[in-house]
C-alpha positions in Angstrom: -19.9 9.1 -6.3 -20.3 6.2 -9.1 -22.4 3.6 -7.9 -21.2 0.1 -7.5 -21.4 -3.5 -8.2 -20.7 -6.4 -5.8 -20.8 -10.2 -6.3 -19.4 -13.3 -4.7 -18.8 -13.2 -1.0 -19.8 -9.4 -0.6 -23.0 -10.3 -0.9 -23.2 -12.2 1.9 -24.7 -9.5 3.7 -23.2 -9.9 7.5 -19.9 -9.9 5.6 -20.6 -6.6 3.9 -21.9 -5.4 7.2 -18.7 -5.9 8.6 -16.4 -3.9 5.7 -18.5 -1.1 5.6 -19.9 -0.6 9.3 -23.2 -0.4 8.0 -25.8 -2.2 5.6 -26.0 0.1 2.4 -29.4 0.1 -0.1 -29.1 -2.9 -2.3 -30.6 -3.2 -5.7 -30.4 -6.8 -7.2 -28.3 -6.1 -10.7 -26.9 -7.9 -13.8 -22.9 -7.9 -14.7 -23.4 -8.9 -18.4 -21.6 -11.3 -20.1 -19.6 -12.4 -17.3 -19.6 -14.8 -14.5 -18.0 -16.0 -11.1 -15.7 -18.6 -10.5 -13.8 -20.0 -7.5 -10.4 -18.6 -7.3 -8.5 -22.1 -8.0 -7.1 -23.0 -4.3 -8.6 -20.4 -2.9 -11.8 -19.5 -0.6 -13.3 -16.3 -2.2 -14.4 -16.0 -6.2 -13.4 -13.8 -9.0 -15.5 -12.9 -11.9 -14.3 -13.2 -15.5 -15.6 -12.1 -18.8 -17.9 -14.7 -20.3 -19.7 -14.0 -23.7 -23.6 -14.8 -22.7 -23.9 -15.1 -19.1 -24.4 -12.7 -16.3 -23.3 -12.1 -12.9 -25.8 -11.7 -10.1 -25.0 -9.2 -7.4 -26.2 -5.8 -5.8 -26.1 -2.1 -7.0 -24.6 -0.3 -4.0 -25.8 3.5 -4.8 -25.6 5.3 -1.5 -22.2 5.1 -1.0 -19.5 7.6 0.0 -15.6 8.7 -0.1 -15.2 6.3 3.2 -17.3 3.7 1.9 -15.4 3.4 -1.2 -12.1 3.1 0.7 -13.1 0.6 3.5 -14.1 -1.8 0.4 -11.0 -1.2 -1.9 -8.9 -1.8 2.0 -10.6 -5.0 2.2 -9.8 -5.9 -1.2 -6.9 -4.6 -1.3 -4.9 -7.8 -0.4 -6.6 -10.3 -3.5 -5.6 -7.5 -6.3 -8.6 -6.4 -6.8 -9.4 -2.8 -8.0 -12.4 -0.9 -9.5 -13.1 -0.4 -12.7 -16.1 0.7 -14.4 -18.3 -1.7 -16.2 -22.0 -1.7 -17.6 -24.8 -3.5 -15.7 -28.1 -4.4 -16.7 -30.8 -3.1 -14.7 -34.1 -4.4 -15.1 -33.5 -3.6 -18.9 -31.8 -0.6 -18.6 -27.9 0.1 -18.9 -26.2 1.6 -15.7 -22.6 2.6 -15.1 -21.1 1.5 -12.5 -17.5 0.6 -10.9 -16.9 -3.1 -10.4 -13.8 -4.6 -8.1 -12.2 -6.3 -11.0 -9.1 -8.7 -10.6 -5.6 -7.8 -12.3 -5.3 -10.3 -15.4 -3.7 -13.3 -14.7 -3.4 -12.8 -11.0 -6.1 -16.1 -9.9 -7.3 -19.0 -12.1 -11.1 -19.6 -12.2 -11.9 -23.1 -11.3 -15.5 -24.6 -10.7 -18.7 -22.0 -10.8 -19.3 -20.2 -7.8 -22.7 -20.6 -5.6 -23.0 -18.2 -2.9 -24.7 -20.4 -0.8 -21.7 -22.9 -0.9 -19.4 -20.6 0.2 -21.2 -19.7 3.2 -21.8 -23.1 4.0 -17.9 -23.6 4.4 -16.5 -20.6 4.2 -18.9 -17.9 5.9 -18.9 -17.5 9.5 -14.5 -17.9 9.3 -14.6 -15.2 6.6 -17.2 -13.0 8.6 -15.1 -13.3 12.0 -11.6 -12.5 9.7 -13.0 -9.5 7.7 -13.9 -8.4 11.6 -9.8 -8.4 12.0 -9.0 -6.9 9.7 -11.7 -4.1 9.7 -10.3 -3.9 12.9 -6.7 -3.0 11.8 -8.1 -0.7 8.8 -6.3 1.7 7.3 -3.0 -0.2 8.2 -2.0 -2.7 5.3 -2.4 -6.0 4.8 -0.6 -7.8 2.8 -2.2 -11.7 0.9 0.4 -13.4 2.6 -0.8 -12.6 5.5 -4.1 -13.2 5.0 -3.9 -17.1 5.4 -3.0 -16.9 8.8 -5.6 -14.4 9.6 -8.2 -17.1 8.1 -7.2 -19.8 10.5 -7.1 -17.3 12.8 -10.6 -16.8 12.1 -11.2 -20.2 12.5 -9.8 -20.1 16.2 -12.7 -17.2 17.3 -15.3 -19.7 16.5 -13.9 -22.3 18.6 -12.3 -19.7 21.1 -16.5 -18.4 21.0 -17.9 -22.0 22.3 -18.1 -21.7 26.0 -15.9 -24.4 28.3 -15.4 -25.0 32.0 -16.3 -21.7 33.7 -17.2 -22.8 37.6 -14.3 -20.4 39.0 -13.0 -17.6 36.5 -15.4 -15.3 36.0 -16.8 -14.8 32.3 -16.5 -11.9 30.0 -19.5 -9.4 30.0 -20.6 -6.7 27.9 -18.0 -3.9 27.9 -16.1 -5.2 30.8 -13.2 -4.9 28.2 -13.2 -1.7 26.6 -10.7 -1.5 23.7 -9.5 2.1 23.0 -7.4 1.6 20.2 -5.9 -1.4 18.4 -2.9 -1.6 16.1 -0.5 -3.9 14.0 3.1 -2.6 14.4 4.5 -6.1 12.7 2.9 -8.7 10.6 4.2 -11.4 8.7 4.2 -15.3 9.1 3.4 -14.3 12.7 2.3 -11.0 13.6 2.1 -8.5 16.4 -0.7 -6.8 17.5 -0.8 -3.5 20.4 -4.2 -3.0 22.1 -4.6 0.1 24.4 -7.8 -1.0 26.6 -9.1 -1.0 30.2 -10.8 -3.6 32.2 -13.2 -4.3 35.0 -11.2 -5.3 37.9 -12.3 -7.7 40.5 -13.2 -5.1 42.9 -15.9 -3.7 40.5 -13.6 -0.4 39.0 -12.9 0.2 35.6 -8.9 0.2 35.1 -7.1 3.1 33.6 -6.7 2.8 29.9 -3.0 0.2 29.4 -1.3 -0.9 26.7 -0.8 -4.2 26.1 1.2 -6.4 23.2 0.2 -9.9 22.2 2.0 -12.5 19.8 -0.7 -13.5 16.8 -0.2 -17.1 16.3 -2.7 -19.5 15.5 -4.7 -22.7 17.0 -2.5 -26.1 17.2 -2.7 -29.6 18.2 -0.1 -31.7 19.6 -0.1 -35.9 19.5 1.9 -38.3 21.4 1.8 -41.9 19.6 1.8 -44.7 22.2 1.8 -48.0 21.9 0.4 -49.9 25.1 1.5 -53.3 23.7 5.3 -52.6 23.8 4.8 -49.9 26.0 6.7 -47.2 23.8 6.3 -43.6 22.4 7.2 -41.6 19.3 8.8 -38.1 19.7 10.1 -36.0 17.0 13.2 -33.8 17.2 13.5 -30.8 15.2 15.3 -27.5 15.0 13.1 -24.6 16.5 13.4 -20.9 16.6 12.3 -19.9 19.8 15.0 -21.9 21.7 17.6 -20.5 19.3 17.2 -17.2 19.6 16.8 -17.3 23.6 20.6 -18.2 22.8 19.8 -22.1 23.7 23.0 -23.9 23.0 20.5 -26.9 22.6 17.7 -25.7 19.5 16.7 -28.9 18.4 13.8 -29.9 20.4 11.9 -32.8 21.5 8.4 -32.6 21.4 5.0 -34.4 20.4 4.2 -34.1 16.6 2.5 -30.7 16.2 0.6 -28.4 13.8 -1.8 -26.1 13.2 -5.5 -26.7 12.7 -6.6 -25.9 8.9 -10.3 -24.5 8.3 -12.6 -27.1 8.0 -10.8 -29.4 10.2 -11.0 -30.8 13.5 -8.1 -30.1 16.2 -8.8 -34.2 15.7 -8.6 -34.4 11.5 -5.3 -31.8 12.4 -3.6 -34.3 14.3 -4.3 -37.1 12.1 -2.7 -35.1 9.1 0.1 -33.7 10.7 1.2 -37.7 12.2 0.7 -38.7 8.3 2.9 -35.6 7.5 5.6 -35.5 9.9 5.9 -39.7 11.3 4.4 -42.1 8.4 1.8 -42.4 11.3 -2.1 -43.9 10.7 -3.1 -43.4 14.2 -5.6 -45.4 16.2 -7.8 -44.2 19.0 -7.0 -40.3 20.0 -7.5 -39.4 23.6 -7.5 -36.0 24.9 -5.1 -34.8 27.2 -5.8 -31.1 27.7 -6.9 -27.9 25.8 -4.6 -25.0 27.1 -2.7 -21.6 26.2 0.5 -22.3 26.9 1.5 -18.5 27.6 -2.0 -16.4 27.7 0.5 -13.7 29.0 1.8 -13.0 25.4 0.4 -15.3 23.1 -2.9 -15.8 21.8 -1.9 -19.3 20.5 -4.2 -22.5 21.9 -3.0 -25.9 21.6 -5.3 -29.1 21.8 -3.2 -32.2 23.0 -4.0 -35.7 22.3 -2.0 -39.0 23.1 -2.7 -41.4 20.0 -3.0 -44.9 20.5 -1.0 -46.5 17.5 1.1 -50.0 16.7 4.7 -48.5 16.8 7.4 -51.3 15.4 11.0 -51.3 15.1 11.5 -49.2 12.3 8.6 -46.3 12.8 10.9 -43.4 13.6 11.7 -42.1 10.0 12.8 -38.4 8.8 10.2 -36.8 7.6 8.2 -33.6 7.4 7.1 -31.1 4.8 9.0 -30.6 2.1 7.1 -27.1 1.1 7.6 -25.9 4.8 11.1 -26.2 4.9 10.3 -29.6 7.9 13.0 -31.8 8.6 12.0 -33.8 11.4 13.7 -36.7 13.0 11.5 -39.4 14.7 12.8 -41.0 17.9 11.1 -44.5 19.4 11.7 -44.7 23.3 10.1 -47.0 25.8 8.2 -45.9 28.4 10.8 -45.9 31.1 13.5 -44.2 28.6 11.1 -41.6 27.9 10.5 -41.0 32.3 14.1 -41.1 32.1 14.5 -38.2 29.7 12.0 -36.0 31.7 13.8 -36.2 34.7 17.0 -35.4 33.8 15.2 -32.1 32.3 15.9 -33.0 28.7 12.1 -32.7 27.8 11.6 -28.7 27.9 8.9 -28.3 25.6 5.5 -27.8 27.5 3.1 -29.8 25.2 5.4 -33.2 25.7 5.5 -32.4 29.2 2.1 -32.4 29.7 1.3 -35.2 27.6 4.1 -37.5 29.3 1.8 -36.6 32.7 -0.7 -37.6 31.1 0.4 -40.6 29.8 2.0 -41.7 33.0 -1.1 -41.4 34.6 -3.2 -43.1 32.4 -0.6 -46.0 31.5 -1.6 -48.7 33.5 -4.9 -48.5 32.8 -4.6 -48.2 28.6 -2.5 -51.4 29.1 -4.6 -53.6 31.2 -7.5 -52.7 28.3 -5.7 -53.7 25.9 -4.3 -57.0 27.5 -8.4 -57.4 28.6 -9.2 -57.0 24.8 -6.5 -59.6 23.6 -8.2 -62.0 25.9 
């Protein structure tokens, strides 16, 4: 088997660990006159022909058949394949395959430094390749890989422990997964496990199968505006509610979207009430972290109600235009908006909560601010 030549994030070593199932023999090695670039827009690097420089990266010589395919599966979905190339090894010329990109596919933007991606980019990346390794030999395509990212992005924050006085925590093999599979993936995906579990009398269970919806992290935000004691809600058309076969699709909710890497479930819901409402929001409290259906869904929302100056004239239509958004704003005083949930017409779970919430807490947001005023 030709040896081969890695650079850019593959040589992050827990990453490689993680394609391979192993840590290979590395040799430090010399791509000559080439280098590595950012993929423009994107989080991983490609490496181009460049008349004088040289790529660093390792020789990979103890490789084999599986090897070879785990690396070209993971990547597979950036149109990458191997070619051979000549290296320079401490003087000498070796031959060696490189994963190359197709020609024209990415655009090289700034120079690429290892150690910057990691800083950003590594422990997302590490806990992604660890899904899709997972999923391996099943394909993946790129557009799929964006939502696996954020997804990656929700195991860190899924890994950070919480409130755990009552429910007991997850041990070492107390879940033991069996097999795992992707029978549908596209903006969503779905995923089929077929595991066991310890069960609270100390037993293993037999070996089930179980489905789960792939979505990703989200926050929600509720404006409010304690001076003239009014909200913001936004109406849109949703797919859920349609095909149930809800006469009523266009729902009434908080503003909404999902947490990018890199951001906050706090920087999220200051972007998305930019995006969707015109909104600069004030002071965000939190209302409640939550699965909304842990039954099916792996999705977990973070809620906030935003304290905000909301005028006559703040409910616009808006949303983004490259997402296909149209979103109608709706300003409602508070008693309107009480009004709404009892007659039932609020059925989307984040408002609901946050209207709790908010009812709770009203009194005492407006006596601080009338405090403040003097």
């Amino acid at each position: 088997m030709k040896p081969l030549f890695i650079y850019g994030t593959l040589c992050h070593l827990p990453l490689l660990e993680v394609v391979l199932g192993r840590l290979p023999a590395l040799q430090p090695a010399l791509l000559p006159d080439h280098a590595v670039y950012w993929a423009e827009g994107h989080d991983f690097p490609l490496v181009v022909a460049q008349a004088g420089a040289a790529a660093h990266g390792y020789l990979l010589t103890d490789l084999g058949a599986e090897d070879i395919a785990r690396l070209d599966y993971y990547e597979g979905p950036f149109g990458y394949v191997p070619q051979e190339r000549q290296l320079n090894m401490g003087g000498q010329t070796v031959s060696a395959l490189v994963f190359m990109p197709k020609p024209g596919l990415w655009q090289p933007g700034a120079r690429w430094q290892l150690q910057d991606w990691v800083t950003r980019w590594g422990q997302v990346i590490v806990a992604t390749a660890r899904d899709m390794m997972a999923l391996y030999p099943a394909e993946i395509p790129m557009e799929r890989r964006g939502a696996m990212v954020l997804r990656g992005a929700g195991r860190l924050r899924a890994a950070v422990p919480g409130a755990n006085e009552l429910r007991r925590p997850l041990a070492e093999r107390e879940v033991q997964v069996q097999n795992r599979s992707q029978p549908y993936a596209n903006f969503f995906a779905v995923e089929e496990y077929e595991l066991s579990f310890r069960r609270f009398d100390g037993t293993q269970s037999p070996v089930v199968k179980r489905a789960v919806f792939i979505s990703v992290d989200a926050v929600t935000v509720l404006p409010y505006d304690p001076v003239l004691d009014r909200v913001l809600l936004v109406e849109q058309f949703r797919m859920g509610p349609f095909a149930r076969g809800d006469i009523q699709p266009w729902q009434l909710e908080p503003i909404a979207g999902r947490i990018d890497v890199g951001e906050t479930p706090e920087d999220a819901a200051r972007r998305e009430a930019l995006e969707e409402a015109g909104l600069t929001l004030g002071g965000l409290l939190p209302v409640s972290a939550y699965y909304p259906s842990p039954g099916a869904k792996i999705e977990y929302i973070y809620s906030y109600v935003a304290l905000t100056s909301l005028p006559d004239g703040t409910a616009i239509i808006g949303g983004a235009e490259d997402e296909a958004e149209d979103i109608k704003g709706h300003l409602m005083g508070f008693e309107d908006f009480a009004a709404l949930v009892a007659r039932g017409e609020a059925t989307s779970a984040p408002l609901l909560i946050s209207y709790y919430w908010l009812e709770r807490e009203r009194a005492r947001l407006r006596a601080q601010v009338r405090d403040a005023a003097g």
